[in-house]
Structure formats: structure tokens, C-alpha cells
LUMZAZA-995842 format. One record per atom (N, C-alpha, C): x, y, z; residue in one letter; atom name. Coordinates in steps of 0.1 Angstrom, whole numbers, padded with zeros to 4 digits. Atoms other than C-alpha are relative to their C-alpha. Example, Ala and Ser with C-alpha at 12.3 -4.5 7.8 and 13.67 -1.06 7.14 Angstrom:
pt u 0009; v -0012; w 0000; firo A; donu N $
pt u 0123; v -0045; w 0078; firo A; donu CA $
pt u 0009; v 0012; w 0000; firo A; donu C $
pt u -0009; v -0011; w 0000; firo S; donu N $
pt u 0137; v -0011; w 0071; firo S; donu CA $
pt u -0008; v 0011; w 0008; firo S; donu C $
***
This chain:
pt u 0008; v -0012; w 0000; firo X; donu N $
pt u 0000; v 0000; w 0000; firo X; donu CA $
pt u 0009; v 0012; w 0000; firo X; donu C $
pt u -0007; v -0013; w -0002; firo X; donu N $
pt u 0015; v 0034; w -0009; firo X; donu CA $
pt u -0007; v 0013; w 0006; firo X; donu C $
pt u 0008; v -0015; w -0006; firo X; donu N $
pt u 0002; v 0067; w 0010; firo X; donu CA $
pt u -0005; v 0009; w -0015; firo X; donu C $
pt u 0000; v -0009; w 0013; firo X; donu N $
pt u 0006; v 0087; w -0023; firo X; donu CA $
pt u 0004; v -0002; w -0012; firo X; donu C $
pt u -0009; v 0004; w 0014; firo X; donu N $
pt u 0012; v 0090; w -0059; firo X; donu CA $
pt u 0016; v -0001; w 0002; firo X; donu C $
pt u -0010; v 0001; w 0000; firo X; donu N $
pt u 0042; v 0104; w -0051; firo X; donu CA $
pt u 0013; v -0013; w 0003; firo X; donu C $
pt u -0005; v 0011; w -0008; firo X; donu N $
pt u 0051; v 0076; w -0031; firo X; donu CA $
pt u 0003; v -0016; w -0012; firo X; donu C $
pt u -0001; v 0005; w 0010; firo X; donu N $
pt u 0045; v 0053; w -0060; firo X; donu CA $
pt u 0011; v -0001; w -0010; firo X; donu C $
pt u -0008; v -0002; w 0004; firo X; donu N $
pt u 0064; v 0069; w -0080; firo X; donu CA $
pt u 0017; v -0001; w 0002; firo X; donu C $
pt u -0011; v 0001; w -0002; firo X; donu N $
pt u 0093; v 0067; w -0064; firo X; donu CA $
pt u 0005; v -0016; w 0005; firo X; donu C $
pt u -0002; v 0016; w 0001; firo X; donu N $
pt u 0093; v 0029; w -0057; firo X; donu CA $
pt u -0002; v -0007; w -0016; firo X; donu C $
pt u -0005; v 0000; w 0016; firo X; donu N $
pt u 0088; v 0028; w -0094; firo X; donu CA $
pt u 0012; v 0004; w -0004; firo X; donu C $
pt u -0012; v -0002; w 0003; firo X; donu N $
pt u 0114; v 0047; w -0099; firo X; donu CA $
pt u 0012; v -0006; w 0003; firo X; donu C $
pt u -0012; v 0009; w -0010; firo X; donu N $
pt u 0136; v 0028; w -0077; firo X; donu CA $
pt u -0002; v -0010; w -0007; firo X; donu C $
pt u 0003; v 0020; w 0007; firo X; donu N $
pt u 0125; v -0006; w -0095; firo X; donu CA $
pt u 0006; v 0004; w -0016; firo X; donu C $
pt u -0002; v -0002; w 0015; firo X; donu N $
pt u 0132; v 0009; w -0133; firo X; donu CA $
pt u 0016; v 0006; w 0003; firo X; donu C $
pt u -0016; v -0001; w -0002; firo X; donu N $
pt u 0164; v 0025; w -0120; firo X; donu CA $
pt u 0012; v -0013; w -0002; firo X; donu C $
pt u -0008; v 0014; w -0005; firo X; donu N $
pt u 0177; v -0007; w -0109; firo X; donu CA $
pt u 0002; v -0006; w -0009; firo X; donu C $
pt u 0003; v 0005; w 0015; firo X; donu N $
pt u 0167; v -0023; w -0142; firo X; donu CA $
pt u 0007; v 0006; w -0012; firo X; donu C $
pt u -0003; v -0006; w 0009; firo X; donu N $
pt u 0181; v 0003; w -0160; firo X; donu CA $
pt u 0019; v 0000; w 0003; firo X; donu C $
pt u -0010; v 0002; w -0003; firo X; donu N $
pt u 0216; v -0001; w -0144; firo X; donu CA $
pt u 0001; v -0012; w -0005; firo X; donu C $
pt u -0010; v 0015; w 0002; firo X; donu N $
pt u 0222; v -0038; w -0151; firo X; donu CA $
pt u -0002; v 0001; w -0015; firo X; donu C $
pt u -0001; v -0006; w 0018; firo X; donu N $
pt u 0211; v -0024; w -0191; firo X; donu CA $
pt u 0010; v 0008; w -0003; firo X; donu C $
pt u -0012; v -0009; w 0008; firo X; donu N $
pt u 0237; v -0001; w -0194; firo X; donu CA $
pt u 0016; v -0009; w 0006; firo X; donu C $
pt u -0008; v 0012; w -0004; firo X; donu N $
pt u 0260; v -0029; w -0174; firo X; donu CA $
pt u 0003; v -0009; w -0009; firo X; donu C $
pt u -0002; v 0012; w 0013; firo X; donu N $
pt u 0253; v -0049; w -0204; firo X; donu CA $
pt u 0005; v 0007; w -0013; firo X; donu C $
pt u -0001; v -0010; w 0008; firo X; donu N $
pt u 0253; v -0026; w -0232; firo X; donu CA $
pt u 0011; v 0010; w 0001; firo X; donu C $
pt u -0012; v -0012; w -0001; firo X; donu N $
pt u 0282; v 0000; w -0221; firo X; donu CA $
pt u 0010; v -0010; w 0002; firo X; donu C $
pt u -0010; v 0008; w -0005; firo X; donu N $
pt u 0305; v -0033; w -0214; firo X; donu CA $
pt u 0014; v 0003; w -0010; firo X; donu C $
pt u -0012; v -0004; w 0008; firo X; donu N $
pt u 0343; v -0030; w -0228; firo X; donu CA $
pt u -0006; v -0008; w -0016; firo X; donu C $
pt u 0002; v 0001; w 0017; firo X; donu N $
pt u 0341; v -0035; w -0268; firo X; donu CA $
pt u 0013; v -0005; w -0002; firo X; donu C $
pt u -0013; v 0008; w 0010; firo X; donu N $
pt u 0366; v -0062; w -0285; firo X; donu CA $
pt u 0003; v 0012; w -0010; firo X; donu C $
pt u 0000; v -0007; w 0012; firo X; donu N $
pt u 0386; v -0043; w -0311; firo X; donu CA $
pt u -0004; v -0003; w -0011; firo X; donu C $
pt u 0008; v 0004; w 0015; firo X; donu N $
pt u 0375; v -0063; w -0339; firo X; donu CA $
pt u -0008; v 0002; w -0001; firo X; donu C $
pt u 0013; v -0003; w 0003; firo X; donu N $
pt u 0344; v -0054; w -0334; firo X; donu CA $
pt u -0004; v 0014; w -0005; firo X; donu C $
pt u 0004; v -0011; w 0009; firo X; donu N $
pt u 0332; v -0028; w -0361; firo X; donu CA $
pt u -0009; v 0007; w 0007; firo X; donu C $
pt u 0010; v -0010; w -0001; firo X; donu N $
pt u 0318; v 0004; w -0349; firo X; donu CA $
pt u -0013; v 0000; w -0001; firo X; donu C $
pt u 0015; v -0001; w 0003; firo X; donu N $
pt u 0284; v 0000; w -0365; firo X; donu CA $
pt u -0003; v -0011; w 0010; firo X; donu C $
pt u 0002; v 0013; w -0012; firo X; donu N $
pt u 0283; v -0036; w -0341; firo X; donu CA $
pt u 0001; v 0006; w 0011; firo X; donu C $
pt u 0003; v -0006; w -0014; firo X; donu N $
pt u 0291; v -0019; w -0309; firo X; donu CA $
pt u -0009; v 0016; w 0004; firo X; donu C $
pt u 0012; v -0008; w -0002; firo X; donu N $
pt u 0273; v 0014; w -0317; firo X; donu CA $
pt u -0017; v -0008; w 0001; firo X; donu C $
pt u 0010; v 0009; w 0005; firo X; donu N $
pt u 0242; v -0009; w -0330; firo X; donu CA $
pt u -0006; v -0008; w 0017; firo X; donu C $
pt u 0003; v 0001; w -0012; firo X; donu N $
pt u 0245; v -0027; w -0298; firo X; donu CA $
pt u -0006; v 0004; w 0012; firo X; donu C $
pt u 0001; v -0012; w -0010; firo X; donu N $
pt u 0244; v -0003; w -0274; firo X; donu CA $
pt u -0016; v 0005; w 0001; firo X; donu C $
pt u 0012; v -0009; w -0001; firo X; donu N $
pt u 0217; v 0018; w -0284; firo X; donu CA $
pt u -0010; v -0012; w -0007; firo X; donu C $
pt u 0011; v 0012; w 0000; firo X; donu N $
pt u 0195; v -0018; w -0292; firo X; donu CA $
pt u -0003; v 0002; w 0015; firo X; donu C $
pt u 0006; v 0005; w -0012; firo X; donu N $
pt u 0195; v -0024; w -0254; firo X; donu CA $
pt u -0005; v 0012; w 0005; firo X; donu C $
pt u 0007; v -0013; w -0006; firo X; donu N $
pt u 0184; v 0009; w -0247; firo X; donu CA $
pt u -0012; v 0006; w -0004; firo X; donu C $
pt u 0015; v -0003; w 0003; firo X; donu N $
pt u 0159; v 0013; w -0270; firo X; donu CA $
pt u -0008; v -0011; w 0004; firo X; donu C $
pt u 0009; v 0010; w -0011; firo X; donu N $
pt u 0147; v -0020; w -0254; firo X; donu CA $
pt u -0004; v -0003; w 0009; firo X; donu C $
pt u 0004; v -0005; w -0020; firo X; donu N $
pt u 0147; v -0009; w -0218; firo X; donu CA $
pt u -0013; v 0012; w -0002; firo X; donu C $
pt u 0009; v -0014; w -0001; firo X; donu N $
pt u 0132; v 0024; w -0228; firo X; donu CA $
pt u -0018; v -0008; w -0006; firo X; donu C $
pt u 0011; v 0007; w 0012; firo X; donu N $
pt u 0105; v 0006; w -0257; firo X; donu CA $
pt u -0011; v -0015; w 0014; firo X; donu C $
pt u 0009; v 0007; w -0007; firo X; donu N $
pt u 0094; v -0019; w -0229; firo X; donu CA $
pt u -0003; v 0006; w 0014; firo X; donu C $
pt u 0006; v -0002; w -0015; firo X; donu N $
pt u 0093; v 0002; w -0196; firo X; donu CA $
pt u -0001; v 0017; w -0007; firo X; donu C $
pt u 0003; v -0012; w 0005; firo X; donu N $
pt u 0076; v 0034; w -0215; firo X; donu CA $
pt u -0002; v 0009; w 0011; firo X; donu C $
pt u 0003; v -0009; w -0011; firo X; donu N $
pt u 0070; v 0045; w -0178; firo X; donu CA $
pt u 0011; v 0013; w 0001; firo X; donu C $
pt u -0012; v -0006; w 0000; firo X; donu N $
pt u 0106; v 0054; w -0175; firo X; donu CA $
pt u 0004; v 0012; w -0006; firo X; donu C $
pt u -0004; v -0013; w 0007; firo X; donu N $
pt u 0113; v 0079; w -0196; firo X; donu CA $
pt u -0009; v 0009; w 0004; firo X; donu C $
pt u 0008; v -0015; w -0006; firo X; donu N $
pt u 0079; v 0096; w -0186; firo X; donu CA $
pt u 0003; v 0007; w 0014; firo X; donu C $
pt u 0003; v 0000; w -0019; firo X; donu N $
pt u 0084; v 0092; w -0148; firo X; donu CA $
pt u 0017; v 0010; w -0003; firo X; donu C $
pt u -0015; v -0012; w -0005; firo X; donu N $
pt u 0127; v 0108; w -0153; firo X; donu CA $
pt u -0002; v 0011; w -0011; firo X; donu C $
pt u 0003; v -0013; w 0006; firo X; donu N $
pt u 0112; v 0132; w -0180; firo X; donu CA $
pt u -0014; v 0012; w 0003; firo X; donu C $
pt u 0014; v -0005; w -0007; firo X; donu N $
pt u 0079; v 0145; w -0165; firo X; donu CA $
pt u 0002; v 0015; w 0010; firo X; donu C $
pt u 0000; v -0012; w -0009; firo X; donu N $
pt u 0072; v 0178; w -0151; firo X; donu CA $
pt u 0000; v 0003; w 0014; firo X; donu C $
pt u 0007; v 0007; w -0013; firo X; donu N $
pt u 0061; v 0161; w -0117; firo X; donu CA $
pt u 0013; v -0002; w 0007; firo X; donu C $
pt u -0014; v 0007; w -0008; firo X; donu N $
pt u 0095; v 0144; w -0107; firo X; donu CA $
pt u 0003; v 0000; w 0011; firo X; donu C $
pt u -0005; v -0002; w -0011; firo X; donu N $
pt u 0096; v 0134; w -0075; firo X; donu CA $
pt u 0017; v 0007; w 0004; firo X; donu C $
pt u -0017; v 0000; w -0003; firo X; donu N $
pt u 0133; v 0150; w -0058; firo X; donu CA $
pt u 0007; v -0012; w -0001; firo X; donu C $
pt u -0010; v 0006; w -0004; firo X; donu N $
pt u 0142; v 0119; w -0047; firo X; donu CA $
pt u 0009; v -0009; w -0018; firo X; donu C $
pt u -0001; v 0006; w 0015; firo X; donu N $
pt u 0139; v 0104; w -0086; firo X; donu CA $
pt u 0007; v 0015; w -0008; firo X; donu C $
pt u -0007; v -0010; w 0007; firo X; donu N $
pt u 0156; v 0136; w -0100; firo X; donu CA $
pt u 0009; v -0002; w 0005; firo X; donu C $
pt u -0015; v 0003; w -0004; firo X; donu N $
pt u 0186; v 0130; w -0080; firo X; donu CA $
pt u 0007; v -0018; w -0001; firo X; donu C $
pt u -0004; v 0010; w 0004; firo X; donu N $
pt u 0189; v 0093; w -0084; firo X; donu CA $
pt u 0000; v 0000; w -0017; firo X; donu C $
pt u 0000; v 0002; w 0013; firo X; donu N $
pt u 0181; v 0101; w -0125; firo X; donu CA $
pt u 0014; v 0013; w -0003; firo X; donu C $
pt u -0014; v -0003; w -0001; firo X; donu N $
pt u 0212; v 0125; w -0119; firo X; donu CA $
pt u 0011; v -0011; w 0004; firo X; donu C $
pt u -0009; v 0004; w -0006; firo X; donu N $
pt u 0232; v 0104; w -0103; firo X; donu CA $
pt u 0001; v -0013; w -0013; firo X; donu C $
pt u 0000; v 0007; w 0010; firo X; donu N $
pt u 0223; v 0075; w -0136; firo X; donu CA $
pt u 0007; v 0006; w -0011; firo X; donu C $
pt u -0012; v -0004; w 0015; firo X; donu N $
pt u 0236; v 0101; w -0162; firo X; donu CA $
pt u 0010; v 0002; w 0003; firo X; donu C $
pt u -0009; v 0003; w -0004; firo X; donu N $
pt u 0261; v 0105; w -0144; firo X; donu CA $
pt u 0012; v -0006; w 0000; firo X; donu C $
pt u -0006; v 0011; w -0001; firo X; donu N $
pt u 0272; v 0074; w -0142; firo X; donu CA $
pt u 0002; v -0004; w -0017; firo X; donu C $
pt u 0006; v 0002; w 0017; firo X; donu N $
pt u 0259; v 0067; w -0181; firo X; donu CA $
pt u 0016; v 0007; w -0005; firo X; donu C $
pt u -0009; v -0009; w 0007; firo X; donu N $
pt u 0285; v 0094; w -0192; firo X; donu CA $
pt u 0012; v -0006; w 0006; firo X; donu C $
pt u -0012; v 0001; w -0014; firo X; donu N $
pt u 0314; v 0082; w -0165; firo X; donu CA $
pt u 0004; v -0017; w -0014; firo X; donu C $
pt u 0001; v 0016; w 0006; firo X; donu N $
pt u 0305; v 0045; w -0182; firo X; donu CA $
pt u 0006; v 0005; w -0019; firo X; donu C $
pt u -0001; v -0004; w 0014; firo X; donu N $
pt u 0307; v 0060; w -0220; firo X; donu CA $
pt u 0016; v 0006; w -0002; firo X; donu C $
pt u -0012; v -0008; w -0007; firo X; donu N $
pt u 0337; v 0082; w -0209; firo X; donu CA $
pt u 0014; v -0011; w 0000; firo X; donu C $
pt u -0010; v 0010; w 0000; firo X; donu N $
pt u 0356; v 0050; w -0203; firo X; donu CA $
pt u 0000; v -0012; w -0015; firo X; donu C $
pt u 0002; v 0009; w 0012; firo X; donu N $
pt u 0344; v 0030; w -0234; firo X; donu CA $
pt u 0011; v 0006; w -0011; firo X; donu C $
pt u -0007; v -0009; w 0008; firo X; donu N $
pt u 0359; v 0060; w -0255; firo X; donu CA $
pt u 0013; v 0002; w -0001; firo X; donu C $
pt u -0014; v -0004; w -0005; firo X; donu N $
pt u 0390; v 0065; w -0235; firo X; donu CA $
pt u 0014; v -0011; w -0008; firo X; donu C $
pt u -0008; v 0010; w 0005; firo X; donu N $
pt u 0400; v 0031; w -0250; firo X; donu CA $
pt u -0002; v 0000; w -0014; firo X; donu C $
pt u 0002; v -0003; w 0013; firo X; donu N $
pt u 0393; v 0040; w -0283; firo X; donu CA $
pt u 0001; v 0015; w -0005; firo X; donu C $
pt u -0009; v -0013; w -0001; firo X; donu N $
pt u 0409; v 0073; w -0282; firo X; donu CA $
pt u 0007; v 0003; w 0008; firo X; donu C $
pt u -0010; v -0004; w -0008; firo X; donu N $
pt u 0436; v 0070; w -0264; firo X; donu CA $
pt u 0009; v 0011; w 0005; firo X; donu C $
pt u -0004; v -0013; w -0001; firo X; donu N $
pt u 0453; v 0101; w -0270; firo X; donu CA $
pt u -0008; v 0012; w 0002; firo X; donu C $
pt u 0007; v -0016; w 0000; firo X; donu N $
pt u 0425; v 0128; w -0266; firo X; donu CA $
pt u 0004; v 0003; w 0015; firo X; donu C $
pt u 0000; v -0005; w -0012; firo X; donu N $
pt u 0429; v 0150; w -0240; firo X; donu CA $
pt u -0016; v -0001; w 0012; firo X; donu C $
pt u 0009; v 0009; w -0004; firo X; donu N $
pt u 0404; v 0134; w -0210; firo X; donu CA $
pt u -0015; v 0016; w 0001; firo X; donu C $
pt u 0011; v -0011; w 0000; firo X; donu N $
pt u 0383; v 0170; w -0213; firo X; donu CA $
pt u -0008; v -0001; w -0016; firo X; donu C $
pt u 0008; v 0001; w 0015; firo X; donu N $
pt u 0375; v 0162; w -0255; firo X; donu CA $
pt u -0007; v -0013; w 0005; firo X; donu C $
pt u 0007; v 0009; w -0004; firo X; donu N $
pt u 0366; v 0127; w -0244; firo X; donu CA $
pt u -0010; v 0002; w 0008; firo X; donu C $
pt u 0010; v -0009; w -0010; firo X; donu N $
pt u 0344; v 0144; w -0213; firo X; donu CA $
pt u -0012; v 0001; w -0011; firo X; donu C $
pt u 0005; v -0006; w 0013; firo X; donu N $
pt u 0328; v 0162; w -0243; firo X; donu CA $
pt u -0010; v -0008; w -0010; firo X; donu C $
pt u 0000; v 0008; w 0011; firo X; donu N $
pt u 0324; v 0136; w -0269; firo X; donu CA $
pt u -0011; v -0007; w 0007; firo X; donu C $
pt u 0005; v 0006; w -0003; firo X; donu N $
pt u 0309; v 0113; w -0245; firo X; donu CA $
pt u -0018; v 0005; w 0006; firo X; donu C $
pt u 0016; v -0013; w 0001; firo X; donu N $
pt u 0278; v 0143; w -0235; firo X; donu CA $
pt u -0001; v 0000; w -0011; firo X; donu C $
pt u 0002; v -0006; w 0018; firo X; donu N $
pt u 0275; v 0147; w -0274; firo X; donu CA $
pt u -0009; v -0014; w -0003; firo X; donu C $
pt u 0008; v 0012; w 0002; firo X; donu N $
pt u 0267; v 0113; w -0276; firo X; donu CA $
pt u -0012; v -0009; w 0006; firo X; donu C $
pt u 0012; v -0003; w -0012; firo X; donu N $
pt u 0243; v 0108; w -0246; firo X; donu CA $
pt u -0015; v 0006; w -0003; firo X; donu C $
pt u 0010; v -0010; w 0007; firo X; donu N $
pt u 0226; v 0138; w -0259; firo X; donu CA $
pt u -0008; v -0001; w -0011; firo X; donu C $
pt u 0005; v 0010; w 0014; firo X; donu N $
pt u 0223; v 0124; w -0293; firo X; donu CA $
pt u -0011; v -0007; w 0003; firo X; donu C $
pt u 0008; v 0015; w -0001; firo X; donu N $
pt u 0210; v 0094; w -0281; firo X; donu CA $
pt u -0016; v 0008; w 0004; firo X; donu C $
pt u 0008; v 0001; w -0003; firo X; donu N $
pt u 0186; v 0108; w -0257; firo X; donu CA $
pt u -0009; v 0011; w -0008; firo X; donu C $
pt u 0007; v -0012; w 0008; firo X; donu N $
pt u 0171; v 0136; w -0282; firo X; donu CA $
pt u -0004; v -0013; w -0013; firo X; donu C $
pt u 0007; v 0007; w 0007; firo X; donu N $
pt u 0167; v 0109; w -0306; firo X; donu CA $
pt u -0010; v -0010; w 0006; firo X; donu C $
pt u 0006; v 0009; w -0016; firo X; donu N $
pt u 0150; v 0085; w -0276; firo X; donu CA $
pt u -0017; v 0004; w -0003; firo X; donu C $
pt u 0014; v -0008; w 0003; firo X; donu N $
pt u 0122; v 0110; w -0280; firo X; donu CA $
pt u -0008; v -0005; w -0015; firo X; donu C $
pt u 0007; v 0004; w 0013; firo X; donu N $
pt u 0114; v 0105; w -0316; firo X; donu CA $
pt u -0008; v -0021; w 0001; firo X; donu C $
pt u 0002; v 0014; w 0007; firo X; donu N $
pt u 0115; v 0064; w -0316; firo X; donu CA $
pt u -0010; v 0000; w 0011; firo X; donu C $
pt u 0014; v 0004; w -0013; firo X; donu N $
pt u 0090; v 0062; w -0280; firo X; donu CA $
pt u -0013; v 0006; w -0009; firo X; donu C $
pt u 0015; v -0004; w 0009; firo X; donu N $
pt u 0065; v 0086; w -0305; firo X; donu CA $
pt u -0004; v -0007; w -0012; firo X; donu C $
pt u 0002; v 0002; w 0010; firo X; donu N $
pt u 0067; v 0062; w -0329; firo X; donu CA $
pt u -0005; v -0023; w 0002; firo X; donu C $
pt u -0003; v 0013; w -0002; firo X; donu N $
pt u 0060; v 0029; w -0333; firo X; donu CA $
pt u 0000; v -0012; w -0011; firo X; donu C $
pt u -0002; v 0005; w 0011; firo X; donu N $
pt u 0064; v -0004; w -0357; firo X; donu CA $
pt u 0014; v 0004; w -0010; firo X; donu C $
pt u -0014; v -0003; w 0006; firo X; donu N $
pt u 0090; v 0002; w -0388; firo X; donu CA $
pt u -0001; v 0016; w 0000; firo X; donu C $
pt u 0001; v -0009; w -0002; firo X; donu N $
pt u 0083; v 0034; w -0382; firo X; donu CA $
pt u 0010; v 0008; w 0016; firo X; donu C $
pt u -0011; v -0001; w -0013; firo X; donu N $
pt u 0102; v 0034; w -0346; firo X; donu CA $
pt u 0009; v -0009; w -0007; firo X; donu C $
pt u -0014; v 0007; w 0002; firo X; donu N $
pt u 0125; v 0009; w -0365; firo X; donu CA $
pt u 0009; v 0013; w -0008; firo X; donu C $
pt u -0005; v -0008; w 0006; firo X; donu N $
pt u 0135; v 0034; w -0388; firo X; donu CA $
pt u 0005; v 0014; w 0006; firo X; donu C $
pt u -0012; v -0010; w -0008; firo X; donu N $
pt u 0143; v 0061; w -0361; firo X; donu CA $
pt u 0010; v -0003; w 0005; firo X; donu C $
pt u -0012; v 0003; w -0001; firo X; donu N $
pt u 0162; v 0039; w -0346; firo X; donu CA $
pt u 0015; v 0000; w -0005; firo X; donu C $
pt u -0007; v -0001; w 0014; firo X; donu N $
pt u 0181; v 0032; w -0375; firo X; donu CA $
pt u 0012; v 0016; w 0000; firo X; donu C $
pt u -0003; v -0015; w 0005; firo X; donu N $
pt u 0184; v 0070; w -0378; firo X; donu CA $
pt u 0012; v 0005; w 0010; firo X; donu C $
pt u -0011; v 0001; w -0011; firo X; donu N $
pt u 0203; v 0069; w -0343; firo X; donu CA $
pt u 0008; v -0003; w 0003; firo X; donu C $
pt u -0011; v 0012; w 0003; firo X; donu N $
pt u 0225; v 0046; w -0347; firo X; donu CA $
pt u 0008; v 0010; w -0013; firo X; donu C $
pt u -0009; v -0008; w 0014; firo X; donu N $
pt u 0238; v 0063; w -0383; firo X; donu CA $
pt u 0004; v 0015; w 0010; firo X; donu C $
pt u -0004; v -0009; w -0006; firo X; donu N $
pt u 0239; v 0095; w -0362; firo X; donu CA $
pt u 0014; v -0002; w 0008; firo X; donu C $
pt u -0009; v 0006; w -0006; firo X; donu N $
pt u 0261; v 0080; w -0341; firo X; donu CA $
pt u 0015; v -0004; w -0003; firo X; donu C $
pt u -0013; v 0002; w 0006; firo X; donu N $
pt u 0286; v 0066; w -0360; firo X; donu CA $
pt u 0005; v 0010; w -0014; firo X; donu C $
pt u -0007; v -0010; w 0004; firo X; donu N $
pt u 0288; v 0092; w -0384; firo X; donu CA $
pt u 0010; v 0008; w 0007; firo X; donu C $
pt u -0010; v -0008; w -0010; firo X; donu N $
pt u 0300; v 0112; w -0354; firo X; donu CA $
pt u 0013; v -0004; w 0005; firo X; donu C $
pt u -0011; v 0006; w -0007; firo X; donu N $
pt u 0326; v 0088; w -0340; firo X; donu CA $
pt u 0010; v -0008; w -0013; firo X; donu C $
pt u -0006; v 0001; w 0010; firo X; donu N $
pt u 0340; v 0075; w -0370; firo X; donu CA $
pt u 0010; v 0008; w -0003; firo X; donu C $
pt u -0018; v -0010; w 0004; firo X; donu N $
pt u 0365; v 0103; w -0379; firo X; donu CA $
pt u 0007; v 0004; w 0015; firo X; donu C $
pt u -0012; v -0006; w -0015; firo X; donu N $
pt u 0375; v 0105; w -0339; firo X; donu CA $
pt u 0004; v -0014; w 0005; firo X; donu C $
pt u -0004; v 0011; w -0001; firo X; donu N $
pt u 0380; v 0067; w -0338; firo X; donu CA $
pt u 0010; v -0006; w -0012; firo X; donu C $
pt u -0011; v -0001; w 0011; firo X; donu N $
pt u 0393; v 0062; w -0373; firo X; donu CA $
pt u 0002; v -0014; w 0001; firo X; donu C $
pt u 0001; v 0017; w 0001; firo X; donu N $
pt u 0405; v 0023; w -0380; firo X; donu CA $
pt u 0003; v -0010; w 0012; firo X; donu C $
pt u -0003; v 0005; w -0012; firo X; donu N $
pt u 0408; v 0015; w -0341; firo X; donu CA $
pt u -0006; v -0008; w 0004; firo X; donu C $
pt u 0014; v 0008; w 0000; firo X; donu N $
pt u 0375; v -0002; w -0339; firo X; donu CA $
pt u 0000; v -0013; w -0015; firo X; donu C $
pt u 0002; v 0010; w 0008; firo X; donu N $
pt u 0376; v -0037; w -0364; firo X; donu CA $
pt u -0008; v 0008; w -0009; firo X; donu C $
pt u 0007; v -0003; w 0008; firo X; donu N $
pt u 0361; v -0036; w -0400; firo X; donu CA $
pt u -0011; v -0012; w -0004; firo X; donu C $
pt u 0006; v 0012; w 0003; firo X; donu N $
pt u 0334; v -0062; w -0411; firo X; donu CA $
pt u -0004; v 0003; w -0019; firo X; donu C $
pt u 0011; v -0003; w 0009; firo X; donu N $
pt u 0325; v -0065; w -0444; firo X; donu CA $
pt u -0016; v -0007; w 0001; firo X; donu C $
pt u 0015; v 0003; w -0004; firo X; donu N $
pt u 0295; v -0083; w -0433; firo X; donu CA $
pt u -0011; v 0004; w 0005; firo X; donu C $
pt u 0007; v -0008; w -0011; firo X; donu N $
pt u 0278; v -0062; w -0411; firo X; donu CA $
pt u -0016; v 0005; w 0000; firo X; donu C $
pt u 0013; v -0004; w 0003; firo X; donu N $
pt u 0245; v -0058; w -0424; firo X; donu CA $
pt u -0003; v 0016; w -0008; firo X; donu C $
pt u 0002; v -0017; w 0003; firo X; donu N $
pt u 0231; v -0021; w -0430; firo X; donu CA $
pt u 0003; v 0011; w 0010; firo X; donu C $
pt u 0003; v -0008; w -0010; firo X; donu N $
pt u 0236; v -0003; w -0403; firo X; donu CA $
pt u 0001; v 0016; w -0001; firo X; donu C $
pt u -0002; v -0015; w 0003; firo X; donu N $
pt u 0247; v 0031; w -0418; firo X; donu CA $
pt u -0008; v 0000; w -0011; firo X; donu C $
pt u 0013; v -0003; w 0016; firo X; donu N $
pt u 0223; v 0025; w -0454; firo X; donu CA $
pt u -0008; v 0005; w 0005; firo X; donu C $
pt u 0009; v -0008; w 0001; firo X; donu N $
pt u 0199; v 0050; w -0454; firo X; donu CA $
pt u -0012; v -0005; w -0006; firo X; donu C $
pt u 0008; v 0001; w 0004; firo X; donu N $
pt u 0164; v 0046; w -0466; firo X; donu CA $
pt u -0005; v 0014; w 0003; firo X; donu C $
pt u 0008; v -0013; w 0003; firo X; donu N $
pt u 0146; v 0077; w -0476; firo X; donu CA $
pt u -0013; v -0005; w -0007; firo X; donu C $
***
């Protein structure tokens, strides 16, 4: 029995948090070098659109006008962490940047993500496939010329950067 919505909400929050940690545990894990950019971008932002795409709460409950404190400080303390986790992925696949462009790079990409995040939850069927899609290509456009051939090639790799218009 909870006293209040509020109350609610924040043992939701607490339960999708949780959830949402052992997803970016999986998903932000170190990357083999052979493995081609489009594969570990592709990756990545699959398990996320799969966390977000099945607990649609989530994004309303850490983007909502309402927000409890205590879920705005633990949905701080997740990007946080998100960026900290991304931050380190990068670091090994740009070894030389200075750790403030990496800082950077890794907010750029976050941002990305979660600005496209918006589009694919308004969408749904090949119609959310196709934003996805769109996120992913964003993505490695971007990292591509700051990674350069450090990340494996496949020729196999499916489509992951083909366009459909």
C-alpha cells in the first residue's frame, strides 16, 4: 500500500532504475577491437531502445514535469554514471585525446542518443524501426572520424549506416 502517488512513483522509480543499471552494465560493457563500430554502436543503443521501448514508464516518470526529488537525484546520479561508463568506453578507443574532449564527446553522444530517444517512443512499428536506424547512423557518423580504424572492419555487417529515404 503506498500513502501517495508520489510515493508510487518513487518505488517505481527505484525498481526501473535498478533495471536500468544492469542495461547499461550490459550494453556499455568493454568492446573487443575487432568489433566494427556499427556492431558496438548498434548494440548499445539496441539495449536501450529495449529498456526504454518496454518500460515506457521510465522515460515519462525521469522526464515529466512532476518528478519526484528523490527520482531527479537518483536520474542524476544515472547520467552521471551513463556518461562516467561512456567516458571510459571512448578512452580506449581514443587513447590520446585529452580526457576534457573525451568528457565532451561522450555528452555529445548521450545527448544524441537521448534527443533521438524522444522520436522512436513517438513512434512505433517500422516506423520506430526506422528512427532507430536514424540513431545509430547519427552516431557513428559522429565517432567514425574520432576513432578512425581502431574499432575492427566487417564486411558483413548488415546495414547499419544504409539510409532509406
Amino acid at each position: 500500500f503506498f500513502p501517495n502517488k508520489e510515493a508510487i512513483a518513487i518505488e517505481l522509480g527505484d525498481r526501473l532504475m535498478h533495471e536500468m543499471r544492469e542495461t547499461y552494465g550490459e550494453a556499455l560493457a568493454p568492446v573487443d577491437p575487432a568489433t566494427p563500430l556499427e556492431e558496438a554502436v548498434g548494440a548499445a543503443v539496441d539495449r536501450f531502445i529495449a529498456f526504454n521501448c518496454d518500460h515506457p514508464v521510465f522515460f515519462a516518470l525521469m522526464h515529466g514535469p512532476d518528478i519526484p526529488g528523490r527520482i531527479a537525484e537518483e536520474h542524476d546520479a544515472l547520467h552521471a554514471t551513463l556518461v562516467s561508463r561512456i567516458e571510459a568506453l571512448l578512452s580506449s578507443l581514443l587513447p590520446d585525446a585529452p580526457p576534457s574532449d573525451v568528457t565532451r564527446t561522450a555528452h555529445v553522444c548521450l545527448g544524441m542518443y537521448k534527443a533521438g530517444l524522444e522520436l522512436v517512443l513517438a513512434h512505433e512499428g517500422a516506423e520506430r524501426d526506422a528512427y532507430t536506424r536514424e540513431i545509430k547512423n547519427v552516431l557513428i557518423r559522429y565517432l567514425e572520424p574520432l576513432v578512425g580504424d581502431r574499432l575492427g572492419t566487417r564486411e558483413d555487417t548488415g546495414a547499419a549506416t544504409t539510409r532509406t529515404v
